[in-house]
N, C-alpha and C positions, 0 to 999 in steps of 0.2 A: 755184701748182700748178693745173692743168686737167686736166679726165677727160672723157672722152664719158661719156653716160649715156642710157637712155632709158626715159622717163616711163610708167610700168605704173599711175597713178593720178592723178587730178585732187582735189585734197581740197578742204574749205571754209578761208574763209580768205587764198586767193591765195597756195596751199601746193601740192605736188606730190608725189605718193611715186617715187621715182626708181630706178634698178637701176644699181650699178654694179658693175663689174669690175675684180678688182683686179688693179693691174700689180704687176710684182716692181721691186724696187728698185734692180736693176741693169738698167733698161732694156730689160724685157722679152728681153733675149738670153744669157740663163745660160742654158738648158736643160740644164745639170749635173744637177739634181736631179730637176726636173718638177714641182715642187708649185706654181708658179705658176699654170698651169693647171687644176689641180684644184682652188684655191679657191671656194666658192661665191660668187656676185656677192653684192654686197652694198644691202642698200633701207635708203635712207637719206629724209628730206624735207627738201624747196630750196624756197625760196620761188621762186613760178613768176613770177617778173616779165615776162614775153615771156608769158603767157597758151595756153602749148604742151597737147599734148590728147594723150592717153596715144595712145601708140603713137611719139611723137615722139624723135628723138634730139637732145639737148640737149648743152651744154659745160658744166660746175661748175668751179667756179674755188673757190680757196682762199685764205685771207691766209696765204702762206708762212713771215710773221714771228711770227704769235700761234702756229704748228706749233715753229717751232723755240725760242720761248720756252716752251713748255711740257716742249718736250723737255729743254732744257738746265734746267728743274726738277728733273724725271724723273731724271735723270742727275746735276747736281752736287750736292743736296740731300744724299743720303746720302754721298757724300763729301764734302762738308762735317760731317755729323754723327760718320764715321767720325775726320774729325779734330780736331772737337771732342773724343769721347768719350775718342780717344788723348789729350788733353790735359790733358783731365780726370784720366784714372786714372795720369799722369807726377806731377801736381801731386799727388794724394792720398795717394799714396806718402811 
């Protein structure tokens, strides 16, 4: 995953504080509802490997695979435990 961002702080370190904006999930082309646009951007810190100087707009990139393993945590965890717990209380019966 890649976002434009652009760099509103230089830190120590070989760190950056960054400003990004979020997109909606659908491609930025719902406008059904409008709250995409009224999120506040979001400051986040990247390591500045390209040594950029606030005011810059940079790319951020993400490991798409560690996103969707944590999701599918997030997500089948508790259904796992829901059926565990139905399991359980079949068996204790």
């Amino acid at each position: 995953m890649t976002q434009t961002a652009v760099v509103r702080e230089v830190l120590p370190g070989g760190l950056a504080a960054v400003e990004v904006r979020r997109t909606s999930a659908c491609g930025e082309a719902c406008g059904a509802c409008g709250l995409c646009g009224e999120a506040p951007p979001m400051r986040v810190t990247a390591r500045n490997l390209l040594g950029a100087a606030a005011g810059d707009l940079v790319t951020l990139s993400t490991d798409g695979r560690r996103v969707l393993g944590l999701a599918s945590v997030v997500y089948l965890l508790p259904l796992l435990f829901f059926f565990a717990g139905y399991a359980v209380g079949v068996a204790w019966r």
